[in-house]
C-alpha positions in Angstrom: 0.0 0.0 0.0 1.1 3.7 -0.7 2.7 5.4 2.3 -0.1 8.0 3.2 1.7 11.6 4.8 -0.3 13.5 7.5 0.1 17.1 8.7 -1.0 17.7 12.1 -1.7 21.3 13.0 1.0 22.5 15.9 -2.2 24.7 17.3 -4.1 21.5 18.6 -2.9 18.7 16.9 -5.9 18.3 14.2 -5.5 16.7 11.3 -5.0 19.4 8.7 -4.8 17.2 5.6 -3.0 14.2 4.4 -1.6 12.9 1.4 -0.3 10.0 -0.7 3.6 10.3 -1.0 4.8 9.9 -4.3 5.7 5.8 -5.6 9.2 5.7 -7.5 7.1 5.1 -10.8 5.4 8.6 -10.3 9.0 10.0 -9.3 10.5 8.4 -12.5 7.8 10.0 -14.4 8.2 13.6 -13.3 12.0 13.3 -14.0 10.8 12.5 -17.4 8.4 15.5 -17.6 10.5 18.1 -16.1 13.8 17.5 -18.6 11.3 17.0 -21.9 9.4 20.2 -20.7 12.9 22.2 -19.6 13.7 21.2 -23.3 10.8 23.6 -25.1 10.4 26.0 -22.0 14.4 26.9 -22.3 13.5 28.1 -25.9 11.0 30.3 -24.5 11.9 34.2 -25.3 12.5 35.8 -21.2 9.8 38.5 -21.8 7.5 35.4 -22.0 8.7 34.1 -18.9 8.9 37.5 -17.0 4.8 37.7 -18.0 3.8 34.5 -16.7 6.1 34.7 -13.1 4.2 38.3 -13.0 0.8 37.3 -13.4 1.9 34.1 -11.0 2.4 36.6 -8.4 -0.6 38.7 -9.1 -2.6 35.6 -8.7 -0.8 34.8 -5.1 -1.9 38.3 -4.0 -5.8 37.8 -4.7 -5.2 34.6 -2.5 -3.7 36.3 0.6 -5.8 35.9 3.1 -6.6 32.6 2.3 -3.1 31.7 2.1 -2.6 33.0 5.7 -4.9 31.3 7.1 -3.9 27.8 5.5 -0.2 29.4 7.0 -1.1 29.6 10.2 -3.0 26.0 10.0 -0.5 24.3 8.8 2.3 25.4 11.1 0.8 27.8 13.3 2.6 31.4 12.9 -0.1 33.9 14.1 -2.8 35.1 11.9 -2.1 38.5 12.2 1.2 38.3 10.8 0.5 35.3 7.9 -0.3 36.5 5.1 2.4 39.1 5.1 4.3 36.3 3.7 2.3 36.3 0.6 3.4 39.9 0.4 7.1 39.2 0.8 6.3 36.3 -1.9 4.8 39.2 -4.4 7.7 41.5 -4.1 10.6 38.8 -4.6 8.6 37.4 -7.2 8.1 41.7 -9.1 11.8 42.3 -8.2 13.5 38.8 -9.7 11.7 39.2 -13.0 12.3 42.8 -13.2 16.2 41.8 -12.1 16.0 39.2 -15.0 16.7 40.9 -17.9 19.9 42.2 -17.2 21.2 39.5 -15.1 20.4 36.7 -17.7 21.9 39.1 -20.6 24.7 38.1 -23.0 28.0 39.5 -22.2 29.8 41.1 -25.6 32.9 41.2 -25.4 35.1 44.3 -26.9 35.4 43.9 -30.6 38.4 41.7 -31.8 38.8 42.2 -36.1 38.0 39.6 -37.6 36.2 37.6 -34.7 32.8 37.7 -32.6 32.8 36.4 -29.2 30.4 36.3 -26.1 29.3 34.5 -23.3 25.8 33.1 -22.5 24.0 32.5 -19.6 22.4 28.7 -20.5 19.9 27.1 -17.8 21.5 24.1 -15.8 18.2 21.6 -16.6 16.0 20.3 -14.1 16.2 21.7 -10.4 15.2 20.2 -7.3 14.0 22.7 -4.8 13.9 20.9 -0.8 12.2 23.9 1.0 10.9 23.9 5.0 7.6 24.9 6.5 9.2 27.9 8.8 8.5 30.0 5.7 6.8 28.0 3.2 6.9 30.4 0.3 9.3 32.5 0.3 11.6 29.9 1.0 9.9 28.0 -2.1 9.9 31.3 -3.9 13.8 32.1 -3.6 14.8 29.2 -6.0 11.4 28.3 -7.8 11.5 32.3 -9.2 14.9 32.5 -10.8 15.0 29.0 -11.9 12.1 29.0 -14.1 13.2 32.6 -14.8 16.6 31.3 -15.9 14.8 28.3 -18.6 14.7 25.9 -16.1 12.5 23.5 -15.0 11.6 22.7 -11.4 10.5 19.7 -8.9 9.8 20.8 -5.4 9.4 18.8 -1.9 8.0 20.5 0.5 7.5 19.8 3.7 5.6 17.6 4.9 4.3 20.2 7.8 3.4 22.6 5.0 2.0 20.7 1.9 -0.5 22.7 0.8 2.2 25.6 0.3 3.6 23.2 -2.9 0.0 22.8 -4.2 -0.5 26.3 -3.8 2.6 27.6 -6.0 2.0 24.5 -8.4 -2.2 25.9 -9.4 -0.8 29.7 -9.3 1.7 28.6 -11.9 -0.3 26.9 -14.0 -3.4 29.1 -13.7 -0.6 32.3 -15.3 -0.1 30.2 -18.1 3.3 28.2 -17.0 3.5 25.0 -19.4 2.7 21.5 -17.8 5.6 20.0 -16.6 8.2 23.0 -16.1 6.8 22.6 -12.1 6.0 19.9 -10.2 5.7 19.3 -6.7 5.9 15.5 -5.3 5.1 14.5 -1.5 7.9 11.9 -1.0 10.1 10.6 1.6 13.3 11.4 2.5 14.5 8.3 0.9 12.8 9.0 -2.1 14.4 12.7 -1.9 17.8 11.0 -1.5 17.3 8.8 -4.7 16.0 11.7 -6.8 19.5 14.2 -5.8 21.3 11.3 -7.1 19.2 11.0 -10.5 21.1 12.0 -13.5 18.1 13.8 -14.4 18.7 16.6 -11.8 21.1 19.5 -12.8 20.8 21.2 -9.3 20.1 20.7 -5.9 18.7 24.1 -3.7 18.3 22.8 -0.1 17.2 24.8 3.0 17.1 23.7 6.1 19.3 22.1 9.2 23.0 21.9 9.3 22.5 17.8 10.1 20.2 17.5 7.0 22.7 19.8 4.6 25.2 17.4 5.1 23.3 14.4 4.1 22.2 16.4 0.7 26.0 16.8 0.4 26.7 13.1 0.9 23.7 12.0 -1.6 25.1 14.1 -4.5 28.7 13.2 -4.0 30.0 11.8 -6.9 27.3 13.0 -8.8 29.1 16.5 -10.3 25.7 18.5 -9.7 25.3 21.8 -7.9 24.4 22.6 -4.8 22.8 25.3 -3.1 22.7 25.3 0.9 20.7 27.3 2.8 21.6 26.5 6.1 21.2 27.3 10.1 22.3 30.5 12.0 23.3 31.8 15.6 22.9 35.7 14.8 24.2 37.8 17.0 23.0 41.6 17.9 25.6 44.2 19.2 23.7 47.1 20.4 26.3 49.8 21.2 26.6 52.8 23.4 25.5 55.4 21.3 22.2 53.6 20.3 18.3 54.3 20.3 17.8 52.4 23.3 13.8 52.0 22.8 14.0 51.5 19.1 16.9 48.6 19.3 14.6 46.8 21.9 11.4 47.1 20.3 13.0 45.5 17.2 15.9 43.0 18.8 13.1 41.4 20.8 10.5 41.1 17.9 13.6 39.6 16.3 13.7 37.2 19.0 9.5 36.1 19.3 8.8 36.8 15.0 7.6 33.2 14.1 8.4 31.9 17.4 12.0 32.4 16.9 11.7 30.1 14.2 13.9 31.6 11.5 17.4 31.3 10.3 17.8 34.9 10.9 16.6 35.5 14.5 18.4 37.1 16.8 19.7 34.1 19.3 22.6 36.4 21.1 22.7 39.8 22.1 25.5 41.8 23.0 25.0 44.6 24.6 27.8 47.7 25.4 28.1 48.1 29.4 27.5 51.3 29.5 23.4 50.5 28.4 23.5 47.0 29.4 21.0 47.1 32.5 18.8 49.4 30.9 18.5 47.1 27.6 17.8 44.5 29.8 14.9 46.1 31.8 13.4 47.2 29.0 13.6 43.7 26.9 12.5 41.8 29.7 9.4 44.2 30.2 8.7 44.2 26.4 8.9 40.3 25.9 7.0 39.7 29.2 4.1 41.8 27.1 3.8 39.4 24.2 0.8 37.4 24.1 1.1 33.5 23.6 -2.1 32.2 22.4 -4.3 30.3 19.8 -2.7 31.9 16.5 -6.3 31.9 15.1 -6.8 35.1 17.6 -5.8 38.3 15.9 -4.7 39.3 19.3 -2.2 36.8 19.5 1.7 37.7 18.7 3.4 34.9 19.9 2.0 31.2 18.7 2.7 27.4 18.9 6.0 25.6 17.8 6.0 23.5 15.3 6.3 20.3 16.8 6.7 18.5 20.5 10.6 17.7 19.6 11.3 21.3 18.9 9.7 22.5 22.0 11.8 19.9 23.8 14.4 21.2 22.1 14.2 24.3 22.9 13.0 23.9 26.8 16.3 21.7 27.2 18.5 24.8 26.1 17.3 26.7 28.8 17.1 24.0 31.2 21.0 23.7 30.5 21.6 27.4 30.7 20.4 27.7 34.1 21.9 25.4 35.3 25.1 26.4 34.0 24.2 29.7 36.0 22.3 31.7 33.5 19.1 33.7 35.2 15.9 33.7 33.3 14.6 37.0 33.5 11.0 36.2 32.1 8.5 35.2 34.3 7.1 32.1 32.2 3.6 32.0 34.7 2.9 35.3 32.8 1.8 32.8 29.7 -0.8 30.5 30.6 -0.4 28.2 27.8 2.9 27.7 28.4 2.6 24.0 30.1 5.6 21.7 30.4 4.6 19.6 27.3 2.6 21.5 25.6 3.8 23.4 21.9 3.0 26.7 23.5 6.9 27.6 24.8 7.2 31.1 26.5 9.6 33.9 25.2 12.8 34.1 27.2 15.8 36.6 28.0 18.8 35.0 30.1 21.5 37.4 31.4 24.5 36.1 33.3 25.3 33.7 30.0 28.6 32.3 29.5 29.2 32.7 25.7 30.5 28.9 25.3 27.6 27.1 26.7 25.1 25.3 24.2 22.3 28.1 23.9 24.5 30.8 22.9 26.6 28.0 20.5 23.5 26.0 18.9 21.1 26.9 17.0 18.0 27.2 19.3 15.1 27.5 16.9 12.7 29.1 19.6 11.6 32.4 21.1 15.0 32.6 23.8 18.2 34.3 23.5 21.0 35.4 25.9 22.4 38.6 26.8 25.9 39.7 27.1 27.5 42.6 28.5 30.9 43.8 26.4 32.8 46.6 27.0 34.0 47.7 23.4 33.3 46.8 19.6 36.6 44.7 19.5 35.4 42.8 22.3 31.9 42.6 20.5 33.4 41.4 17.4 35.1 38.9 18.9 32.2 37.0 20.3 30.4 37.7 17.0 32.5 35.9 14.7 33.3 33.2 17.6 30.5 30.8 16.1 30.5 28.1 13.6 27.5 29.8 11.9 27.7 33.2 9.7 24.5 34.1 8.3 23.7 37.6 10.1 24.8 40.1 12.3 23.1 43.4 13.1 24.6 46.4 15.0 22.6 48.9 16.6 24.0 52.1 16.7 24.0 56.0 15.4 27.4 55.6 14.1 27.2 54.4 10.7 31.3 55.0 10.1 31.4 52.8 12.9 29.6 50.0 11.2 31.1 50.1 7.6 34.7 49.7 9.4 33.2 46.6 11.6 31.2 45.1 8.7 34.2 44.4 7.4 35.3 42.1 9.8 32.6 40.6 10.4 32.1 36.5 9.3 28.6 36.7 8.1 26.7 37.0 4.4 24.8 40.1 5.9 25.8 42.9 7.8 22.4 45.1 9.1 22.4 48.6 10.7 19.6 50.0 13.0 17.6 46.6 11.6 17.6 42.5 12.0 15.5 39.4 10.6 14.9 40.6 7.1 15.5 39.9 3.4 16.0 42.8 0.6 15.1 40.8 -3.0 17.7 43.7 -3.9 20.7 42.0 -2.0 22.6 38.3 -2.3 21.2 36.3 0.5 23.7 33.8 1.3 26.1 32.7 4.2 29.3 31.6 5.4 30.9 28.7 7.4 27.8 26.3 8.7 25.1 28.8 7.6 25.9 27.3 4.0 26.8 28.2 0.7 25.5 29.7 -2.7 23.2 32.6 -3.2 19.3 33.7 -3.1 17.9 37.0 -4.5 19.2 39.9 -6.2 20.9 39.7 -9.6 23.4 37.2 -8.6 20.9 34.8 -7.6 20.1 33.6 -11.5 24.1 32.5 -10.8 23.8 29.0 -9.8 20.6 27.9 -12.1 23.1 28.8 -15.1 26.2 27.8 -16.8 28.3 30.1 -18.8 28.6 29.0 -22.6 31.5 30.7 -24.8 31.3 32.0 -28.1 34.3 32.4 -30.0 33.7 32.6 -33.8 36.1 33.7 -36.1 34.6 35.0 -38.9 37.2 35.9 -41.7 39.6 32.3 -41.7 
């Protein structure tokens, strides 16, 4: 019998809907599909393409609230902030296609008599897109976007928390026009996922997700010569300095924090904090954190919802456990949050102060609504204790001094570098990462780089 895959919402454990995962004979034939469509879709003129990954993301927008709620369903984030996601989707989506043009252009080289040379930017084939449910579509959109862009063609696995984001993208696509078979989307097992990154019918690999998991995408495609992009963890670190806007760094460090239950690869997961502003940053964090409201994310009053399973609220309970008694103090009162029972998916927000830097919740990656708080007493000192991690994904400094930043930017070990702001992705800028946070790039122009290969022209022309 056909393994059957069931999402349980993390708000009350309901069934939310469940699937048949994908036999290898169905998997062989949408490796079939996707290189014989990627054969006619690559000859496609790009203004075509721009037009249908336009009206794709007009479509997505009528859906928005809709979408949200099947968000917060699915893998509980709270309504009021779901379907800003479909907004993020629409303005990647407008800003890769109108990147697209020039980024996918020929480049003519200067004239040489009797010869013409250039190089073009070919599509690598068929790409297979492993996305998670923290963010189920703009995740999805970052390599689905530019890849079809590009002439590609696309298979995605989605999670299994978030299926119906998959079925979603695959009826938007085809409802603008997209031909059959340039996307698919298959439920399948991690097996199955493992046989299909070792197909010689996949060009590409884009993964995001878990260090532990990255490493086993790297170990199925060894020997294989194909691509990878990973899209890893993070442990990113705020430095607010002396000079900063006290209220405004704490309003926005601690939403960085609680946004999605912590549950991003950008949250803030350390703070350092100059001396001279420590104990008032910590007063007012603790105070601003102990006013979030953790609840049923169906409640627009709600900030704060569910994780998304009982092994990461395990997960991240244990962390703290270990910090305190390591000698950390927990400065949030967790009684405050009623629905915050031992077992239960509802975990409470929480600050710790008195942290030593090299203990597991300020090393790991936590996943959760917690973070640590150090004093420092200087930006060398800070920068330090930054790059001390085996992740480099972010790092945001809080400040009035933007001299200040530009010369410690520099330094730092991380793919972005924010100012005055944390937790967020400009379509305009690479996203990508350094040491365990991954490698390869999303967004902005250099994000059509890996779902291309550089072709040489070199005619001569009078032999």
């Amino acid at each position: 019998m056909q393994n059957v895959q069931r999402t349980y919402s993390p708000i009350d454990g309901h069934l939310v809907v469940e699937r048949l995962l994908a036999t290898d004979r169905e998997i062989r034939a949408a490796e079939i599909l996707a290189w014989k469509s990627h054969q006619q879709w690559c000859k496609e003129p790009l203004d075509k393409r721009i037009a249908i990954c336009t009206r794709f993301a007009e479509i997505m927008k009528a859906q928005r609230e809709e979408l949200g709620r099947e968000i917060t369903m699915q893998m509980g984030r709270p309504i009021r902030y779901s379907a800003s996601e479909i907004d993020g989707l629409v303005d990647r989506t407008l800003t890769m296609c109108a990147l697209a043009p020039k980024a996918l252009a020929n480049s003519i080289l200067p004239e040489k008599t009797g010869f013409e040379r250039w190089i073009e930017r070919e599509p690598v084939g068929v790409v297979f897109a492993i996305v998670p449910w923290n963010y189920p579509y703009l995740t999805a959109v970052n390599t689905v976007i530019p890849a079809l862009l590009a002439g590609n063609s696309v298979i995605l696995k989605h999670s299994p928390q978030t299926p119906l984001c998959a079925e979603r993208i695959a009826e938007g696509l085809a409802e603008a026009g997209l031909p059959e078979g340039v996307f698919q989307f298959l439920h399948m097992s991690d097996a199955s996922a493992e046989a299909l990154i070792q197909s010689p019918a996949v060009d590409f690999v884009a993964f995001t997700g878990s260090v532990a998991v990255g490493r086993k995408v790297e170990q199925a495609a060894a020997g294989h010569f194909i691509r990878l992009g990973l899209e890893l963890g993070g442990k990113d670190a705020a430095y607010v300095r002396a000079d900063a806007d006290l209220a405004f760094a704490v309003e926005n460090i601690v939403d960085g924090i609680c946004f999605n239950s912590g549950q991003s690869c950008c949250a803030v997961e350390r703070v350092y904090v100059h001396e001279q502003v420590y104990e008032e940053f910590v007063a007012m964090a603790a105070s601003l954190m102990s006013r979030y409201v953790l609840g049923d994310p169906r409640d627009p009053e709600t900030t704060l919802g569910p994780v998304v399973n009982a092994k990461s609220a395990a997960w991240i309970r244990s962390k703290v456990a270990d910090a305190v008694a390591a000698g950390a103090k927990p400065l949030i009162d967790e009684s405050l949050f009623l629905m915050a029972q031992p077992k239960s998916l509802y975990v409470a927000p929480q600050l710790l102060v008195e942290v030593d830097d090299n203990i597991s919740i300020m090393r790991e990656e936590t996943f959760g609504p917690v973070a640590g708080i150090i004093s420092v007493s200087s930006d060398e000192e800070a920068l330090g204790l930054i790059n001390d991690s085996d992740y480099g994904l972010t790092a945001s400094i809080w400040t009035s001094d933007v001299e200040a930043v530009k010369q410690m930017a520099k330094r730092l070990l991380v793919g972005t570098v924010f100012m005055n702001r944390c937790d967020y992705l400009d379509p305009l800028l690479a996203w990508t990462g350094v040491k365990d946070s991954g490698h390869g790039c999303t967004l902005s122009e250099f994000g059509f780089d890996q779902f291309t290969r550089l072709k040489s022209y070199h005619l001569r022309t009078n032999p």
